[in-house]
Structures are given as structure tokens and as C-alpha cells.
KEDOGU-766801 format. One record per atom (N, C-alpha, C): x, y, z; residue number from 1. Coordinates in pm, 1 decimal, decimal comma, m for minus. Atoms other than C-alpha are relative to their C-alpha. Layout:
<rs>
<<X Y Z> NUM>
...
</rs>
This chain:
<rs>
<<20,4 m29,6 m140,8> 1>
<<2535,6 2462,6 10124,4> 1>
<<108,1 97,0 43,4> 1>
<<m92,1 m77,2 m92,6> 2>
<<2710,8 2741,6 10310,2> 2>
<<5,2 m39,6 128,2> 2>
<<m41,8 15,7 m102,9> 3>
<<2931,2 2696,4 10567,1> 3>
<<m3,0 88,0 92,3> 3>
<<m3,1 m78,9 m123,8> 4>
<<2930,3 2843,9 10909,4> 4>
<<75,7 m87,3 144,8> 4>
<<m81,0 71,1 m101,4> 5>
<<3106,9 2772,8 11247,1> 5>
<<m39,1 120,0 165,8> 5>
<<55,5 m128,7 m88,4> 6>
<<2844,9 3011,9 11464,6> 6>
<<m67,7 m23,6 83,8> 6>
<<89,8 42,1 m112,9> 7>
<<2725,5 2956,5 11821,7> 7>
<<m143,5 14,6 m61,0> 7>
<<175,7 m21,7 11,7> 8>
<<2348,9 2911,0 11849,0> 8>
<<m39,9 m70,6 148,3> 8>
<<33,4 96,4 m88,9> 9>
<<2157,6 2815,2 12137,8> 9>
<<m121,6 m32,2 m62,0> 9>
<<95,8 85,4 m2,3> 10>
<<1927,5 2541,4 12110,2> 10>
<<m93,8 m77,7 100,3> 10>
<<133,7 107,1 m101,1> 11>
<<1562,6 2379,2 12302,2> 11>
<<m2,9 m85,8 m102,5> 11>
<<42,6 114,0 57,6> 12>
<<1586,8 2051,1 12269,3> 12>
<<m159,2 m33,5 38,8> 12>
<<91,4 51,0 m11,5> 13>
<<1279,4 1871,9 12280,7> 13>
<<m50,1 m135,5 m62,7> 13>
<<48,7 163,7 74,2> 14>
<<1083,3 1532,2 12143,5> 14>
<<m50,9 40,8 m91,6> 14>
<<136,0 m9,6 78,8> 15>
<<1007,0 1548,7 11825,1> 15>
<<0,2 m130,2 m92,1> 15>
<<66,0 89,8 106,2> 16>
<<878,8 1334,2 11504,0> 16>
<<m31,1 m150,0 96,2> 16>
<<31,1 137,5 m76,6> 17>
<<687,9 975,8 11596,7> 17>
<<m80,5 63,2 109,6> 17>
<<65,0 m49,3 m116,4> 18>
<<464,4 977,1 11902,9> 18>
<<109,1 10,4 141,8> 18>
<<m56,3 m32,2 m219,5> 19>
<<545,9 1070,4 12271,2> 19>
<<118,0 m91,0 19,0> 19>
<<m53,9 53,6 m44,4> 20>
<<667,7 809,6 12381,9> 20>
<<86,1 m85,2 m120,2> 20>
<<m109,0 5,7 114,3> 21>
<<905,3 705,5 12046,7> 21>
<<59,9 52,0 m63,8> 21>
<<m78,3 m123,6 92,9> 22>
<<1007,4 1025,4 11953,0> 22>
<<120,0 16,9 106,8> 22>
<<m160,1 m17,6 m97,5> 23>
<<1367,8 1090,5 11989,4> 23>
<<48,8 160,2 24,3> 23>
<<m29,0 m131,1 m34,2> 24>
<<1507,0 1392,1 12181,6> 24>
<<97,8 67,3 m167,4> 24>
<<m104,4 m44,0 81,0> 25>
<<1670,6 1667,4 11951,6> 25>
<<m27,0 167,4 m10,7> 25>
<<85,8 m128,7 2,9> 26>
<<1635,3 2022,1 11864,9> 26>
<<m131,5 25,9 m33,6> 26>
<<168,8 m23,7 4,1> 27>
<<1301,5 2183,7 11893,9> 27>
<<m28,0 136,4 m71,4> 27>
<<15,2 m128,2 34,7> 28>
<<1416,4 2540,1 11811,7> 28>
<<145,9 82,7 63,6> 28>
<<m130,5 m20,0 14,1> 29>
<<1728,2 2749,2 11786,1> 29>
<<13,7 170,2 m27,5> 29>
<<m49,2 m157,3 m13,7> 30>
<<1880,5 3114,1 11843,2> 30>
<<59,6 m5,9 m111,0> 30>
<<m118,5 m23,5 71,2> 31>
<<2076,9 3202,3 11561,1> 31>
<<8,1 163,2 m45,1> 31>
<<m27,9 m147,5 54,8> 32>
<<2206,4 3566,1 11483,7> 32>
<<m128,7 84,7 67,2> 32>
<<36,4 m87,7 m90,1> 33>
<<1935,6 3715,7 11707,7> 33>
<<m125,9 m65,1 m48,1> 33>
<<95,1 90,5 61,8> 34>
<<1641,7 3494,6 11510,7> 34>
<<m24,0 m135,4 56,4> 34>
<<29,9 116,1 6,7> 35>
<<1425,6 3251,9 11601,1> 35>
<<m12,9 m81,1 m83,5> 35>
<<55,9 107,9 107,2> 36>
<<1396,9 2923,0 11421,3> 36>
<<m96,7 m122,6 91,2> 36>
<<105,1 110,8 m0,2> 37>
<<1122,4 2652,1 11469,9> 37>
<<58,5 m117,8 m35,5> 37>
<<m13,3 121,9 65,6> 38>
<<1230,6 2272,9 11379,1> 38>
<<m123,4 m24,2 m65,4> 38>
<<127,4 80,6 3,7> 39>
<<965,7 2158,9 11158,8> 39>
<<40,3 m148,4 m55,2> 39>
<<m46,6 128,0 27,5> 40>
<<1157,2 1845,0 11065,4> 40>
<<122,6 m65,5 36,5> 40>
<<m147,2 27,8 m8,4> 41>
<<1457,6 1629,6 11144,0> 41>
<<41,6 m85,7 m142,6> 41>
<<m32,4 44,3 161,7> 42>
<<1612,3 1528,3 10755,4> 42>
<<100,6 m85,6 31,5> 42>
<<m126,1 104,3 m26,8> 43>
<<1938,6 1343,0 10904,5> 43>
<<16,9 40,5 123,1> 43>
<<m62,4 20,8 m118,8> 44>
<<2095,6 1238,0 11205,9> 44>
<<119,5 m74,5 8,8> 44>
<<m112,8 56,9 32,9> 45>
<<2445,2 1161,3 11240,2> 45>
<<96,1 35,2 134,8> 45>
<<m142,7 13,3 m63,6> 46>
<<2753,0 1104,6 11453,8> 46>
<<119,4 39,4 m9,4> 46>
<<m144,4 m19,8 110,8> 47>
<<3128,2 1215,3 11333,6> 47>
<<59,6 21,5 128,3> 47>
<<m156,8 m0,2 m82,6> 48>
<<3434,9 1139,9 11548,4> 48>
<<121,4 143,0 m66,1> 48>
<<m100,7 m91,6 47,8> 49>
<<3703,4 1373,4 11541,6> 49>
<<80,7 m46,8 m116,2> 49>
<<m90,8 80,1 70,0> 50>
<<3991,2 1338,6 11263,0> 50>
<<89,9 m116,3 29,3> 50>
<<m127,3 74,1 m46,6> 51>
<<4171,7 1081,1 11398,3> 51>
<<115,9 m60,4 m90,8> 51>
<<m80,7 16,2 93,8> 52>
<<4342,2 1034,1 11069,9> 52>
<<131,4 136,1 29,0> 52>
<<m82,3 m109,7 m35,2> 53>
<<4552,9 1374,3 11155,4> 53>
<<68,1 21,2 115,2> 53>
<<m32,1 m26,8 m168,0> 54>
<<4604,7 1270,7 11505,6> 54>
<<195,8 m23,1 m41,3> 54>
<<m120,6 41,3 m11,3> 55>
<<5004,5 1233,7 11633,6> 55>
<<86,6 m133,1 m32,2> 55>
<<m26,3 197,1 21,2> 56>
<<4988,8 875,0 11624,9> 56>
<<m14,2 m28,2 m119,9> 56>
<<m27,1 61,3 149,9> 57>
<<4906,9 816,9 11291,6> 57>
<<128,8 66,3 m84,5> 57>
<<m121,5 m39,4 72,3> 58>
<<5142,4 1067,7 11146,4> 58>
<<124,4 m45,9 45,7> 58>
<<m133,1 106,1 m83,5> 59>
<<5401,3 868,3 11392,1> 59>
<<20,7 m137,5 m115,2> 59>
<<0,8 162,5 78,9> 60>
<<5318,2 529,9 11162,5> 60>
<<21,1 50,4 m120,2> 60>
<<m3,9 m13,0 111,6> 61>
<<5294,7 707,3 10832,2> 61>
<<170,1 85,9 m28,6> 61>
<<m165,9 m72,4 38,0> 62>
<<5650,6 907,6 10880,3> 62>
<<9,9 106,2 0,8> 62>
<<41,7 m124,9 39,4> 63>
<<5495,6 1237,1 10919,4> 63>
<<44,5 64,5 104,8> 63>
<<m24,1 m103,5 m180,5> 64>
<<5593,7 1324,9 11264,4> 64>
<<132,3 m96,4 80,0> 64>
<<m86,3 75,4 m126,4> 65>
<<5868,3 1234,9 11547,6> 65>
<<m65,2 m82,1 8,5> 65>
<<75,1 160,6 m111,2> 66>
<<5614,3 996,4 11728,4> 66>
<<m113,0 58,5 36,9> 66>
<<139,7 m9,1 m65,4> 67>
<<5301,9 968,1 11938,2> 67>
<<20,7 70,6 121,5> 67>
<<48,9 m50,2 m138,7> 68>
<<5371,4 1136,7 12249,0> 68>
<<197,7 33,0 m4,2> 68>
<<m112,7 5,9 m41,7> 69>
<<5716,6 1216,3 12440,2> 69>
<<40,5 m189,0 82,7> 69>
<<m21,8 118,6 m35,0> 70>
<<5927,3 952,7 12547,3> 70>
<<73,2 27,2 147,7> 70>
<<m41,7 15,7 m175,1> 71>
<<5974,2 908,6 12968,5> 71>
<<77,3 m114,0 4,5> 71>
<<m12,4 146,3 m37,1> 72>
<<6227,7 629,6 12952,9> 72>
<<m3,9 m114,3 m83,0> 72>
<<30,9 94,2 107,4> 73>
<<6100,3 327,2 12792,6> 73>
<<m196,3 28,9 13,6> 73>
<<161,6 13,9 16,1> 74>
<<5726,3 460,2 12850,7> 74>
<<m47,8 102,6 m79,3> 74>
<<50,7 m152,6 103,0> 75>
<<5593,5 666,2 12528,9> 75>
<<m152,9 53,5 35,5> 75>
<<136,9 m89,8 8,5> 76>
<<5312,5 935,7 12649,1> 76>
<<m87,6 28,0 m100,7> 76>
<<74,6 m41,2 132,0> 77>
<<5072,0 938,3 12413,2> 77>
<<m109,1 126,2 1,1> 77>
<<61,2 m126,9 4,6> 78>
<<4952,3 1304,1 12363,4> 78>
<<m145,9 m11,2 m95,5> 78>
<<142,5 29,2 104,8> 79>
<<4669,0 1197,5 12095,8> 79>
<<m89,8 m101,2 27,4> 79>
<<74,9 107,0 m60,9> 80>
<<4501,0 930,5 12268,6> 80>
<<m177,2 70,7 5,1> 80>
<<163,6 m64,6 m4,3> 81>
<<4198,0 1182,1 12344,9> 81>
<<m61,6 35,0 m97,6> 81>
<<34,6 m40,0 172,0> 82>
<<4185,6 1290,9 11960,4> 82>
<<m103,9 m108,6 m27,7> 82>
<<85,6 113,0 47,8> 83>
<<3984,7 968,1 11940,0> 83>
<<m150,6 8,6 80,4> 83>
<<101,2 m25,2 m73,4> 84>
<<3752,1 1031,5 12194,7> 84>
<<m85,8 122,1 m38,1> 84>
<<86,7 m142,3 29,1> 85>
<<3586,6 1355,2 12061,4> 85>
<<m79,8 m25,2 m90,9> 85>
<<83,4 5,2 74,6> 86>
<<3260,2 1339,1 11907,1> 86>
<<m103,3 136,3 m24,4> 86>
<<106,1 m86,7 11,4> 87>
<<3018,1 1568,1 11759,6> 87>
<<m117,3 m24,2 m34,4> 87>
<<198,8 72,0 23,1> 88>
<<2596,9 1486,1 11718,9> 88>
<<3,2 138,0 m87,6> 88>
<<24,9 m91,9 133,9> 89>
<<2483,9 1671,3 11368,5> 89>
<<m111,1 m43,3 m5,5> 89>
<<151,6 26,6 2,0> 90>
<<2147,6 1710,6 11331,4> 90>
<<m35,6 136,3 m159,3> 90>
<<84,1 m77,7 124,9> 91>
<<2000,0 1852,5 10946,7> 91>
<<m142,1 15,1 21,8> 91>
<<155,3 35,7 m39,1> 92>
<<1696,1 1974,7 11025,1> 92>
<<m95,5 133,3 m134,6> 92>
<<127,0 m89,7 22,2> 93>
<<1402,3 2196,0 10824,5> 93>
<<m82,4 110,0 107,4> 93>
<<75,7 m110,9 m146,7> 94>
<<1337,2 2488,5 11030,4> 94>
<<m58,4 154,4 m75,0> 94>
<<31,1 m96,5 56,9> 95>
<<1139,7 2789,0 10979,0> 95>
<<m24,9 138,0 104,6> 95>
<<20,3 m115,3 m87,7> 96>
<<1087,5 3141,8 11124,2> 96>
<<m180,6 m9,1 39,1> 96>
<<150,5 m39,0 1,5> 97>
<<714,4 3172,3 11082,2> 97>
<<m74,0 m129,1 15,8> 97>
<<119,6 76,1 74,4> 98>
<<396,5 2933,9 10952,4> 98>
<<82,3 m34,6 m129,2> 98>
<<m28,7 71,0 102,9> 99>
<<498,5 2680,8 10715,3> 99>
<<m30,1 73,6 m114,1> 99>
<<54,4 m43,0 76,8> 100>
<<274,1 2864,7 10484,1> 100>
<<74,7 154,0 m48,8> 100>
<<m19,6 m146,2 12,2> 101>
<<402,6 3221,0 10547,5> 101>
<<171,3 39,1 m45,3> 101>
<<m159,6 m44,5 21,4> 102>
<<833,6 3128,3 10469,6> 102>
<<3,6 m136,9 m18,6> 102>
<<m28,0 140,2 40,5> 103>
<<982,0 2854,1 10292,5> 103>
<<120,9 m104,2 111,3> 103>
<<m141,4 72,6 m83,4> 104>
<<1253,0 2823,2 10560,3> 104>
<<121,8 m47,3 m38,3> 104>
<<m79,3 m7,8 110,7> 105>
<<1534,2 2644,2 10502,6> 105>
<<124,8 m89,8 103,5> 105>
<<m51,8 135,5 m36,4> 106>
<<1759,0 2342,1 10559,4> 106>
<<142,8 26,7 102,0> 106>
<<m110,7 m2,8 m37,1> 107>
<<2018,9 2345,1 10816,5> 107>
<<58,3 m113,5 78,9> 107>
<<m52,6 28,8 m84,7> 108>
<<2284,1 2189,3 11006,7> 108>
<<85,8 65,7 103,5> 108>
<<m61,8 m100,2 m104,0> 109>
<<2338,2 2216,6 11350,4> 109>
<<94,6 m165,3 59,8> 109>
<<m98,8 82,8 m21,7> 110>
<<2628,3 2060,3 11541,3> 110>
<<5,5 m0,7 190,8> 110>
<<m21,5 28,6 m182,2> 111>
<<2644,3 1924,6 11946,2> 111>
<<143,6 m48,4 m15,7> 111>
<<m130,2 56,8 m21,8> 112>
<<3011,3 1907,1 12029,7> 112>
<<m26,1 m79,2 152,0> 112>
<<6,2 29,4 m78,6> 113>
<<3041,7 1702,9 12273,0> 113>
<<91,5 m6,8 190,5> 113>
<<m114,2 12,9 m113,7> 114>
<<3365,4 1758,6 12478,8> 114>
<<m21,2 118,9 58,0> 114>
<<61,9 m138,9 m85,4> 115>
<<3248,1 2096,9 12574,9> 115>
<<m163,8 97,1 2,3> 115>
<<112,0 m57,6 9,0> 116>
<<2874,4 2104,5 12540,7> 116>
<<m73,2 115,0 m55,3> 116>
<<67,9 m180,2 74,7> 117>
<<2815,6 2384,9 12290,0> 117>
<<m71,3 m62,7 m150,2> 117>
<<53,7 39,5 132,8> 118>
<<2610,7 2392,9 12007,3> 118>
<<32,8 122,4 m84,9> 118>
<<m41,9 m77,7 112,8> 119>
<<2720,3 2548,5 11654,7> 119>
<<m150,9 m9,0 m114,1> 119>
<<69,8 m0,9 171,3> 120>
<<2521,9 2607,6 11293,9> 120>
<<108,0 m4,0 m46,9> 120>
<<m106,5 m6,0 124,8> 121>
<<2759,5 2490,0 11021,5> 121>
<<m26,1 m4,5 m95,5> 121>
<<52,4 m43,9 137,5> 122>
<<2556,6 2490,1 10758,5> 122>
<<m116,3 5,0 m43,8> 122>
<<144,4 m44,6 m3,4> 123>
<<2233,4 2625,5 10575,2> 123>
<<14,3 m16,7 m122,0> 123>
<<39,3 m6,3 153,6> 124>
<<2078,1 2584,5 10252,2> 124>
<<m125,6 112,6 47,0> 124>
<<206,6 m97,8 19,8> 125>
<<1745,5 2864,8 10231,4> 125>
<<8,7 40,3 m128,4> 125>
</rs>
């Protein structure tokens, strides 16, 4: 799979399952000046930020000063939000054309969530 880290905009929409059990997700996607089609969703996934790299842990493991500055006896913890950041990854099967007319070609796209943008990070075709 090649990597990428390249805006795209995306229409979500409902797909796979009927109407009323199909779950929202992309429907179809800008990328590099190209349309793509979803014709499938292949995975669906979640991923928290690193929080293994945050301040705080390298504070416990010995890697850093500490977790935050210290006011006193009250330590600021600057990495507290590192935990809170999620991104929605969606692998989907998308094609330019007719199923028939291009084989298409497997990607992932990425919903950050702390600032509402969507990326492509990676493609198999």
C-alpha cells in the first residue's frame, strides 16, 4: 500500500445494508482533481492518537522532565488532550467509472476529528 497524507473532500452518504441499517460513511471523494465512487466499505476503524509518545508517559518512563510545568504544588498537564484525539478510517473500494469499465482500487481515507478534515493515506490500485 502507498502512503499518502493528501486532503480530499468527501460526500458522505448511507451506504451497504438497507435504508434504514445502513451506516453513514463516504459515498464519493475528490482526490487530485478525480472523482471516485465508493462501491464498497472493506473496514471500518477508530485509532486514537499516540498516546504512547505523549509528555506524560515519557515523564513515567524517564524520557522527559515531566508532564506539564509545575505552578507550585499544581503540575499542568500539557498532554492531557493527546488522549483525546481521534481519527475515523474508512478502507473502502472505489472506482472512477462502471465497475466493468476500471478495476479501481482499494483505499484509505481518514476523518480527523479535532479539526474536521478529511485525508487519503493510502491506496492500493
Amino acid at each position: 500500500m502507498r502512503r499518502y497524507d493528501d486532503p480530499v473532500e468527501v460526500r458522505r452518504g448511507r451506504i451497504g445494508g438497507e435504508p434504514d441499517t445502513a451506516e453513514e460513511g463516504p459515498e464519493q471523494f475528490l482526490w487530485r482533481g478525480r472523482l471516485w465512487k465508493v462501491r464498497s466499505v472493506v473496514a471500518h476503524w477508530v485509532e486514537t492518537a499516540p498516546w504512547w509518545q505523549s509528555a506524560g508517559v515519557r515523564a513515567v518512563v524517564g524520557t522527559d522532565d515531566g508532564p506539564g510545568i509545575d505552578a507550585g504544588d499544581t503540575v499542568i498537564d500539557r498532554g492531557a488532550d493527546d488522549l483525546l484525539i481521534e481519527r475515523e478510517l474508512w478502507r473502502v473500494h472505489a472506482g472512477r467509472g462502471s465497475a466493468t469499465s476500471d478495476g479501481g482500487g482499494v483505499f484509505d481515507l481518514s476523518f480527523d476529528w479535532s479539526d474536521g478534515r478529511w485525508s487519503l493515506v493510502g491506496c492500493v490500485d
